[in-house]
C-alpha positions as CSV (number, residue, x, y, z in Angstrom):
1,X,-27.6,-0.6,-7.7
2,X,-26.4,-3.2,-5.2
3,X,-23.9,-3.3,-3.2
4,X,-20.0,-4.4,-3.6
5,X,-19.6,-8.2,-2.8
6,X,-16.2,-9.3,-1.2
7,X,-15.5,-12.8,-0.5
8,X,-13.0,-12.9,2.3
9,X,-12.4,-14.7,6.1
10,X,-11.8,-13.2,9.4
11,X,-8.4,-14.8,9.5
12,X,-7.1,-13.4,6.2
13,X,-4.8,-10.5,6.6
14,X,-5.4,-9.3,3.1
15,X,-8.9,-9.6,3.2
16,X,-9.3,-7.3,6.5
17,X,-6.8,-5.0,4.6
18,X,-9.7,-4.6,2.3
19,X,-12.5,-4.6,5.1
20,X,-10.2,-1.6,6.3
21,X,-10.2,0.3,3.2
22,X,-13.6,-0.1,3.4
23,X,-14.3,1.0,6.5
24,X,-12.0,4.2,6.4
25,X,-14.1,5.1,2.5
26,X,-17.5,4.8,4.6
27,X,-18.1,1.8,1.8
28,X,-21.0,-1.0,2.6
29,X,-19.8,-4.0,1.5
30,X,-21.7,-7.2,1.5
31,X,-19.2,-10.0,2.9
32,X,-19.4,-13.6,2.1
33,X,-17.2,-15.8,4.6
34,X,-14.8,-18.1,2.8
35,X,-14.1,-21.0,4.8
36,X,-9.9,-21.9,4.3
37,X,-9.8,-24.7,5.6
38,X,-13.0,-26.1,4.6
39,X,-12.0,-25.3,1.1
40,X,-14.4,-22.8,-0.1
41,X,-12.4,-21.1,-2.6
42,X,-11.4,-24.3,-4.0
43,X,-15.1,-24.7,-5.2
44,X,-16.0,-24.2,-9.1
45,X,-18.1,-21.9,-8.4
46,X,-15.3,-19.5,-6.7
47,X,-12.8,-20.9,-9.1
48,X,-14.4,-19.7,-12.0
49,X,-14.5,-16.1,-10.8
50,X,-10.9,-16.6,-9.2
51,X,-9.0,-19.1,-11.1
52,X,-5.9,-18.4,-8.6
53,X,-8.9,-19.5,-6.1
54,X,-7.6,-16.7,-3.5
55,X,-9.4,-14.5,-1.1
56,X,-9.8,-11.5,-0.8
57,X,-11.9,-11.2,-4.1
58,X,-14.4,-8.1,-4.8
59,X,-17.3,-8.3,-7.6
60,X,-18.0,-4.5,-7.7
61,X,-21.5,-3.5,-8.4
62,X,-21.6,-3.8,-12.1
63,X,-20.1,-7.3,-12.0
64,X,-16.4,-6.1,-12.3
65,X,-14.2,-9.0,-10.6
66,X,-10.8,-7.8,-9.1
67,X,-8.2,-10.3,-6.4
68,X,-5.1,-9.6,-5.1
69,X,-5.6,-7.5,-2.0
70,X,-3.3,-4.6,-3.0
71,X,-5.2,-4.3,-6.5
72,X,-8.8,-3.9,-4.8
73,X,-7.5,-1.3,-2.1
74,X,-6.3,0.7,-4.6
75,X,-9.5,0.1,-7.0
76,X,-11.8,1.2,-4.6
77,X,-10.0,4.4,-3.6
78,X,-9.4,5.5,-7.0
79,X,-13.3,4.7,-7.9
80,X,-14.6,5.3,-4.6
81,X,-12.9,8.0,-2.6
82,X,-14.2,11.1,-2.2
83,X,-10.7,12.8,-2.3
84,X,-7.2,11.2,-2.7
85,X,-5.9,11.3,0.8
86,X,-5.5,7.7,1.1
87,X,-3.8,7.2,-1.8
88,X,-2.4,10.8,-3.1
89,X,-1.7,11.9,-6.6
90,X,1.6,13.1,-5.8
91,X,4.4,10.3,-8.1
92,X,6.8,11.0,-5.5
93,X,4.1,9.6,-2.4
94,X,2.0,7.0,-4.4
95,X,5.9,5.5,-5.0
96,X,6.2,5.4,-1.6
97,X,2.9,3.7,-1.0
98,X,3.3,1.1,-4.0
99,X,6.5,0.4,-2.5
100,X,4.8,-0.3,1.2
101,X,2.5,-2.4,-0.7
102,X,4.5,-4.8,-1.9
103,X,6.6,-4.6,1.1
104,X,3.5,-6.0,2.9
105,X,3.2,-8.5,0.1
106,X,6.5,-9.8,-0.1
107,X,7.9,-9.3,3.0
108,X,5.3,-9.0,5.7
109,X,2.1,-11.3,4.7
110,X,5.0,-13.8,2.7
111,X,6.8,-14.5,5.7
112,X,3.4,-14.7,8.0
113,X,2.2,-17.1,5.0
114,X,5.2,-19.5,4.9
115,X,5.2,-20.1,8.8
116,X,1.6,-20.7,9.3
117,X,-0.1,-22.4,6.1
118,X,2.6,-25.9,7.3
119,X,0.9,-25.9,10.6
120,X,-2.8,-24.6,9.6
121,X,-3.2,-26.7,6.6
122,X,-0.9,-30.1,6.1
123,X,-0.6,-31.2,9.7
124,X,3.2,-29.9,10.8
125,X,4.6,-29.8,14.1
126,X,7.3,-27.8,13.3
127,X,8.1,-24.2,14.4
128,X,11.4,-23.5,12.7
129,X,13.4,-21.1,14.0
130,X,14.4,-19.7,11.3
131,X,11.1,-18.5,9.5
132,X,10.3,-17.2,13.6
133,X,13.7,-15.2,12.7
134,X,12.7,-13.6,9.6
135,X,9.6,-12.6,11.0
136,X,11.2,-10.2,13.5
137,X,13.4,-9.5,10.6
138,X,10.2,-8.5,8.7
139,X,9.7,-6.3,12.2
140,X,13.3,-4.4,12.3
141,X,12.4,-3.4,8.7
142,X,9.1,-1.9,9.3
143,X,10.7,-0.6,12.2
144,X,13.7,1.1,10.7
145,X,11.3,2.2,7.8
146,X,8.7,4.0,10.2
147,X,10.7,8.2,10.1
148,X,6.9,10.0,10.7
149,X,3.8,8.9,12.1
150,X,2.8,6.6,9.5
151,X,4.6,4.2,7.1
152,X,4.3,7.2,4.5
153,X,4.4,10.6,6.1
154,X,2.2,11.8,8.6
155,X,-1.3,10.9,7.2
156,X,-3.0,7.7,7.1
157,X,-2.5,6.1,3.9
158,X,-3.2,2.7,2.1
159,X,0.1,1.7,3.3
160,X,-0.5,1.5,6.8
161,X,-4.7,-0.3,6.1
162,X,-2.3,-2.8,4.2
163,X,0.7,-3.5,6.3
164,X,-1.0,-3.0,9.7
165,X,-3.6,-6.3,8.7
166,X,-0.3,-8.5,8.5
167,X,1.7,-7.1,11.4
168,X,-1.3,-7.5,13.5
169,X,-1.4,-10.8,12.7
170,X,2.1,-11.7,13.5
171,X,2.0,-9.7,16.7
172,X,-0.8,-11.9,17.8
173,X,1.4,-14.9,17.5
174,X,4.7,-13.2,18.0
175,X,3.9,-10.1,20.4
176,X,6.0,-7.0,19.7
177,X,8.8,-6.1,22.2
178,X,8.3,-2.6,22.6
179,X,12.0,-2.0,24.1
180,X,13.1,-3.3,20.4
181,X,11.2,-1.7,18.1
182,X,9.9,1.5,19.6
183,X,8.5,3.2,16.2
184,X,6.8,-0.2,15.0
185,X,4.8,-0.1,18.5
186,X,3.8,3.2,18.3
187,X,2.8,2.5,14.9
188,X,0.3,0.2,15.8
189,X,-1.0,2.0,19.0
190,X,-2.1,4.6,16.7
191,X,-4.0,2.3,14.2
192,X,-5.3,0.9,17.0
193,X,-7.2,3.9,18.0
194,X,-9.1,4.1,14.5
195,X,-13.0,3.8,15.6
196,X,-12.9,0.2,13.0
197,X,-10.4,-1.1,14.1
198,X,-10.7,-3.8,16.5
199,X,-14.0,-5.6,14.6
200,X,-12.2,-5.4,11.9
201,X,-8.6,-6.2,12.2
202,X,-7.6,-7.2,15.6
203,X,-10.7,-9.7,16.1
204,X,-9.4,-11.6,12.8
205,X,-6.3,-11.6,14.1
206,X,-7.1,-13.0,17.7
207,X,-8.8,-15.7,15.2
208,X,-5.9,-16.6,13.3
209,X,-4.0,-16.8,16.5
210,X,-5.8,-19.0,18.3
211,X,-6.7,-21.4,15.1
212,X,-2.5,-21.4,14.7
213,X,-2.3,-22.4,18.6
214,X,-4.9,-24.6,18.5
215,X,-4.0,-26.5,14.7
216,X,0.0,-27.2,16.3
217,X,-1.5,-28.3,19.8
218,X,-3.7,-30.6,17.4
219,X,-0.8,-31.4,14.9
220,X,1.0,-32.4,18.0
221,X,-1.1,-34.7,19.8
222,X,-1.8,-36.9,16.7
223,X,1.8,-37.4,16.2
224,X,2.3,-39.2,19.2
């Protein structure tokens, strides 16, 4: 049997959501770096196993292909945990947790998305205010959200492996005021204290923010 490919990058806050749920199922997987900005999963090799050409993407074992980072986190607990604790059988509590989910899709990784792919990729300049506005928007939500420990309950769930690998990301760039969101803070002090964490969340975000820094300090001198 071999092992579970995923094709992913350091920077990618939905592929270290994966690498999390990884880690946290003791699963081996055998990563193969996808480089962005060189284009990699623009290649027709990539493109014909992804034809939306996105990362993260997981070939399980017996050739099974699955992207979207939310779909693989939940396809490896339901095939691969040994109990249901990340991802529990109660409707009421796996509501909660799709909801999260897509929270951290359309909210959280979006808005992270839409402010750095200008700068990173096609050569802007431009910080606008307004996207910097909706991501600490995207912070007084989580915020607000966070009643227990964790973004569902009081048990570490695929909600927080998912949301925690965009908010780190932002709070690379954007650091998190502790004064103005208390809850969100604490939040992430206790992720932070899971033995995986920092190789593999907080090390591809201290990537992504010094690629961002360095692309608009780039960006910048050319256009003068």
């Amino acid at each position: 049997m071999g092992k579970i490919q995923l094709y992913t990058a350091k920077l990618s806050p939905p592929g270290r959501s994966v690498e999390l749920t990884a880690k946290a199922l003791g699963l081996d997987l055998e990563v193969h770096p996808i480089n962005l900005i060189a284009g990699d999963h623009l290649k027709p090799d990539f493109v014909k196993m992804n034809p939306q050409h996105t990362i993260p993407l997981l070939v399980d074992d017996d050739g099974t292909i699955i992207y979207d980072s939310h779909a693989i986190i939940i396809y490896l607990v339901t095939k691969y945990g040994k109990d249901d604790a990340l991802y529990p059988q109660d409707i009421v509590t796996r509501a909660k947790i799709n909801s999260a989910l897509h929270f951290d899709s359309g909210v959280l990784f979006a808005r992270l998305r839409f402010y750095v792919e200008p700068i990173l990729y096609y050569g802007s300049t431009e910080t606008p205010q307004d996207k910097i506005d909706y991501l600490y928007k995207a912070y007084q939500l989580l915020n607000d959200t966070l009643v227990d420990d964790y973004v569902v309950g009081n048990k570490l769930t695929l909600a927080d492996l998912s949301c925690i690998a965009s908010i780190a990301s932002i709070h690379a760039i954007f650091p998190i005021d502790k004064t103005k969101y208390p809850k969100l803070a604490g939040w992430v002090e206790r992720l932070e204290k899971l033995p995986y964490y920092k190789a593999t969340n907080q090390e591809g975000s201290d990537i992504l923010a010094a690629m961002y820094h360095d692309r608009l300090a780039q960006n910048r001198a050319a256009k003068k």
